[in-house]
C-alpha positions in Angstrom: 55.0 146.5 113.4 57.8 145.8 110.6 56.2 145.7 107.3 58.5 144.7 103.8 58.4 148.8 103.0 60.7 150.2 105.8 60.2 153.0 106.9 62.4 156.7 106.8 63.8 158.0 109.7 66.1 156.0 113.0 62.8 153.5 113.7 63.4 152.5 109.9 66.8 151.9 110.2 66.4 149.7 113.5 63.8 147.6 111.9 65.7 147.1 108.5 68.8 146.3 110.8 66.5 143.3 112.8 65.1 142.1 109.9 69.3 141.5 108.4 69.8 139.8 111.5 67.1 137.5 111.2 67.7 136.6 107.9 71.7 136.0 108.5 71.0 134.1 111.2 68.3 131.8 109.3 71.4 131.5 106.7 74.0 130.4 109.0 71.8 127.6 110.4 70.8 126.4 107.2 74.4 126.0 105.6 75.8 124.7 109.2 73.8 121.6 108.3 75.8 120.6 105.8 79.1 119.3 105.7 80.6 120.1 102.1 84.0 120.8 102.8 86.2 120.3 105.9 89.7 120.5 106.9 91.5 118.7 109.7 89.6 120.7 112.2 86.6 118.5 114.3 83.1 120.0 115.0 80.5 119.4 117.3 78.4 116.5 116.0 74.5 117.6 114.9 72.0 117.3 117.9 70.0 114.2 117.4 66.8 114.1 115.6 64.3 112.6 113.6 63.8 115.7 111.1 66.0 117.0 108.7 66.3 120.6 108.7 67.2 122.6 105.8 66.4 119.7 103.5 66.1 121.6 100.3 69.7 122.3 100.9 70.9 118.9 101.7 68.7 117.4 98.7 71.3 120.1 96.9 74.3 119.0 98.0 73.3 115.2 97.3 72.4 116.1 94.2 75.7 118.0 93.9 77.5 114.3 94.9 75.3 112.6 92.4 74.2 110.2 95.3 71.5 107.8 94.4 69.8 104.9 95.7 68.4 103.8 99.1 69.9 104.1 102.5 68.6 102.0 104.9 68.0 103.4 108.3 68.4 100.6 111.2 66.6 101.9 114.5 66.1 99.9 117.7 64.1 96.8 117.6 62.0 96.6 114.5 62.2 100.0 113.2 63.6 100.2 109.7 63.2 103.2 107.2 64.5 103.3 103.6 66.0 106.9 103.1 65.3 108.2 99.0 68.7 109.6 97.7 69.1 112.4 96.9 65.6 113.3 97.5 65.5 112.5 101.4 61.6 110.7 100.9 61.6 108.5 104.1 59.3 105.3 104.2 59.2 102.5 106.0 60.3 98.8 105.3 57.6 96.5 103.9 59.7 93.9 105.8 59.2 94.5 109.2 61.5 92.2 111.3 64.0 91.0 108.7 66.5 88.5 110.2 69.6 90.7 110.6 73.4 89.1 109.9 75.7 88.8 107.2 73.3 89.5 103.8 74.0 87.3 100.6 74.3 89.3 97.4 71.5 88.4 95.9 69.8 89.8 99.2 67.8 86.8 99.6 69.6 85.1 102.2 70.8 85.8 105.8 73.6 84.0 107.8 73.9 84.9 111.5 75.9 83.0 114.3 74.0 81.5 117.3 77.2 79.9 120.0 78.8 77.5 117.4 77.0 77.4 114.7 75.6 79.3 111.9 72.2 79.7 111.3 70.8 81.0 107.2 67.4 82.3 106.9 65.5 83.5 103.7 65.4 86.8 103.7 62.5 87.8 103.2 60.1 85.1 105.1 62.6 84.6 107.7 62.6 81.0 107.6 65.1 79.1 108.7 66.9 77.2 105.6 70.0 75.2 107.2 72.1 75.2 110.1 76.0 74.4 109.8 79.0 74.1 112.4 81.2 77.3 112.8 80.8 80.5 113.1 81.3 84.0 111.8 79.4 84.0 108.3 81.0 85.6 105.2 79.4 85.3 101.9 81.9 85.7 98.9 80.9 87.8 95.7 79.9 84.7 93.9 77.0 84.1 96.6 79.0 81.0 98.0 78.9 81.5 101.8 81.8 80.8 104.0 82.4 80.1 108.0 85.3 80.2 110.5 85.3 76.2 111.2 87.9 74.7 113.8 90.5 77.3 113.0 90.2 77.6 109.7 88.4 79.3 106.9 85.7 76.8 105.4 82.8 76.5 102.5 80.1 73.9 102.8 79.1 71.8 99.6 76.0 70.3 101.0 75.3 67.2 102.6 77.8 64.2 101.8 76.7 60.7 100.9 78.0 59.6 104.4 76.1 62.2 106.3 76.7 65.1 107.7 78.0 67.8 105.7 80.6 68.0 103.3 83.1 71.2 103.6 86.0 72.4 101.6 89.1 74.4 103.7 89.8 78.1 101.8 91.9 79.0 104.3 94.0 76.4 106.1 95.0 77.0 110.3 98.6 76.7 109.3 98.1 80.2 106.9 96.2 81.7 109.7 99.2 81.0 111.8 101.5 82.6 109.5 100.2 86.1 109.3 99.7 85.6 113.3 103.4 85.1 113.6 103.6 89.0 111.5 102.8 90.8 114.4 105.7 92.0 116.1 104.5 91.2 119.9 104.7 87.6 118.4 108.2 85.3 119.0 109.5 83.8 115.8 109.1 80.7 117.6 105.7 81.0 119.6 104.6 77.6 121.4 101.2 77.5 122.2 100.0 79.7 120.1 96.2 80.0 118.9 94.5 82.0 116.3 91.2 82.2 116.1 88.7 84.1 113.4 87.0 87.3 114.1 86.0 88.4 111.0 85.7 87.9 107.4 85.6 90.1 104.5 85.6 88.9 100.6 86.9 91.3 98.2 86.8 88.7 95.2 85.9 85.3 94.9 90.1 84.5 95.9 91.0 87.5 97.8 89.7 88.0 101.9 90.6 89.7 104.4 90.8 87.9 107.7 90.7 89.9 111.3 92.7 87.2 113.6 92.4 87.3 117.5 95.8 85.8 118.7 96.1 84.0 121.9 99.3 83.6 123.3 100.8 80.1 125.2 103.5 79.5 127.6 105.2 82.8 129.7 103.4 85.2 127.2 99.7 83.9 128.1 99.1 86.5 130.4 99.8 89.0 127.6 96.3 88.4 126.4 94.7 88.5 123.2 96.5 90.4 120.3 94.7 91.2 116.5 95.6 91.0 113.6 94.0 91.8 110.0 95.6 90.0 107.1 94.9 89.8 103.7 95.1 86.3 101.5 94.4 84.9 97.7 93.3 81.8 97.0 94.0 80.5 100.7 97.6 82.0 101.0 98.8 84.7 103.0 99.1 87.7 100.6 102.3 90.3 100.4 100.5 93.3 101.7 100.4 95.5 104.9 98.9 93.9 108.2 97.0 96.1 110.3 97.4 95.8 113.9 94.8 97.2 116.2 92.0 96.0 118.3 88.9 97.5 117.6 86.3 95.1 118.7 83.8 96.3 115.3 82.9 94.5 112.4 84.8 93.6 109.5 83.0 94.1 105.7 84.2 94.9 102.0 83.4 97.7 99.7 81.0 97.2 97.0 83.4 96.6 94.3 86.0 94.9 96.7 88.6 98.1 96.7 88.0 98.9 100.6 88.1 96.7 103.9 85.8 98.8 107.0 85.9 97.7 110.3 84.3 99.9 113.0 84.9 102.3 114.5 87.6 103.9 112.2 89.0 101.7 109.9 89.1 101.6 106.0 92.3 100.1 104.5 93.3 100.1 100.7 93.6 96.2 98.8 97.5 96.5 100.1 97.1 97.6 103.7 97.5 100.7 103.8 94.9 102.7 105.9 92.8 105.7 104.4 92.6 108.4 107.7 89.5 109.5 108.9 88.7 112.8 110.5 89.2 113.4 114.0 85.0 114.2 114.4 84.3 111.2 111.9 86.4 108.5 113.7 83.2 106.9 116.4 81.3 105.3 113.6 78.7 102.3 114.0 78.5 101.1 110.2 79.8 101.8 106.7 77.8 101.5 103.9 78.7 102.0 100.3 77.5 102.7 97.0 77.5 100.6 94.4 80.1 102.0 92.6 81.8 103.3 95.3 82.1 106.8 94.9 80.2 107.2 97.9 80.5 106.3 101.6 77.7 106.8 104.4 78.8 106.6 108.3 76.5 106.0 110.9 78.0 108.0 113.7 75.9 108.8 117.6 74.2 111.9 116.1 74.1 111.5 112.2 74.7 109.9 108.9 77.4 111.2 107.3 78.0 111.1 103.4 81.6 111.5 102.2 82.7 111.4 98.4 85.4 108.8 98.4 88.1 110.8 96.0 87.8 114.0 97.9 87.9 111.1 101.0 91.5 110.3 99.4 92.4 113.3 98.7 92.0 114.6 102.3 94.0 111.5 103.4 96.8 113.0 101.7 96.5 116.3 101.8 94.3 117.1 105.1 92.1 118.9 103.3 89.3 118.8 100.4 87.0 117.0 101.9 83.2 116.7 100.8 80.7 115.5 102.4 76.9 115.7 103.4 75.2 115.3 107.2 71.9 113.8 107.6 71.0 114.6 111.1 69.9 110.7 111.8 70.3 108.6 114.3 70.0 104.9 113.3 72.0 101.8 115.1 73.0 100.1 111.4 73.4 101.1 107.9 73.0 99.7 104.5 73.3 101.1 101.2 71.1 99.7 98.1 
């Protein structure tokens, strides 16, 4: 038996010499938990769990990142827990089932697609409030909600004194076309051509960003669909840097409008330009932001990963500097209130 008082002789020396393994050991796992500052290298992801080892540490290094807030967890079916930052308290959503979709700002109002048509709930009751033609629901900073309508970019003003409902064209086909004809698989003159709305992300109440599927006519139809993600103020194509890359995720906007996300990997500047990810970062499911955006959380397969955005920047540049906190969690969505 090993007691705190070792004792003289060899069998006091083997015991001391256990009892420093023990402890290093217990170390090592403990600050392995936490990410706080990597380089270009990639490391195995956390094993997936519903506990969070070492929390005293990781409430530390939150605290460290001055993260505050509520992160809500999304698991499968009905399962939603709000995650305390930086003091890792986990409860569950009074909610319950919550219809999930594009959330206004106010957070009383979900818009989700069904076929061709958008459907907008209250929040909170989940009762249905309207239905209106189109699809892929975008809500703008000013709560006004927007829809990919025939081609085009659309708001709805309500119901007009001839029936129906009365909509007002943001974004016209003939823009959409333009930034199409930007991507350099695309001729200069491109018969046939149709470009259809993927996704929609409102930096400001005049600037979006628009992911565009492009679908090719005449000899290059069998080239198959090609994307595009363009930026445009007040309706017109802006002068910035297209991205070109499918990556079949969803499209969404920083808190304060600076970033664009779309899953897996992608986070590009106002002008284009893309902010690099790590290599062991780059299989994400959400983003979520804080509401000033110095902070970013990743839902990855294994975990939830906090990154500070400037050290985020910094490693862009630099490949190196980067901070960052794990949260061994597995959640299929992410938000960040």
């Amino acid at each position: 038996m090993v007691s705190n008082t070792y004792a003289s002789g060899e069998g006091g020396h083997v015991a001391k010499l256990e009892w420093l393994a023990v402890t290093t050991l217990a170390t090592l796992v403990a600050v392995a938990t936490v990410d706080a500052v990597r380089g270009r290298q990639a490391s195995e992801p956390p094993a997936p769990t519903t506990e969070l080892p070492a929390r005293g540490v990781l409430t530390d290094r939150l605290e460290a990142l001055q993260a505050s807030g509520e992160l809500v967890l999304y698991g499968d079916g009905c399962a939603v827990q709000l995650l305390a930052l930086p003091s890792l308290e986990q409860t569950e959503d009074p909610r319950g089932c919550a219809p999930r979709g594009a959330v206004s700002p106010d957070r009383s109002l979900v818009a989700r697609c069904l076929g061709e048509r958008t459907e907008l709930f209250e929040r909170d009751a989940g009762v249905l409030v309207r239905t209106v033609p189109g699809c892929t629901p975008a809500w703008r900073p000013d709560g006004v909600l927007t829809v990919a309508n025939e081609d085009a970019v659309v708001r709805f003003l309500g119901a007009c004194p001839t029936g129906g409902a009365c909509i007002r064209t943001l974004i016209d086909r003939s823009e959409l076309a333009r930034a199409a004809r930007r991507h350099p698989t695309v001729p200069v003159q491109s018969m046939g051509m149709r470009v259809l709305v993927d996704g929609i992300a409102w930096l400001s109440q005049s600037r979006a960003a628009v992911q565009l599927s492009i679908r090719m006519g005449g000899r290059l139809a069998g080239v198959g669909a090609l994307s595009a993600l363009a930026f445009f103020e007040n309706g017109r194509l802006a002068e910035t840097q297209p991205y070109f890359r499918i990556t079949g995720g969803r499209l969404a906007a920083s808190s304060r409008g600076t970033y664009v996300t779309r899953t897996p990997d992608v986070i590009l500047r106002q002008d284009g330009t893309q902010v690099n990810l790590p290599p062991h970062l780059r299989d994400a499911t959400a983003f979520a932001w804080s509401a000033d955006e110095r902070l970013l959380a990743l839902a990855t397969r294994f975990a939830v990963v906090v990154l500070d955005v400037t050290s985020l920047e910094r490693y862009d540049a630099t490949g190196a500097g980067l901070r960052s906190v794990t949260l061994p969690l597995s959640v299929t969505e992410l938000a960040w209130r």
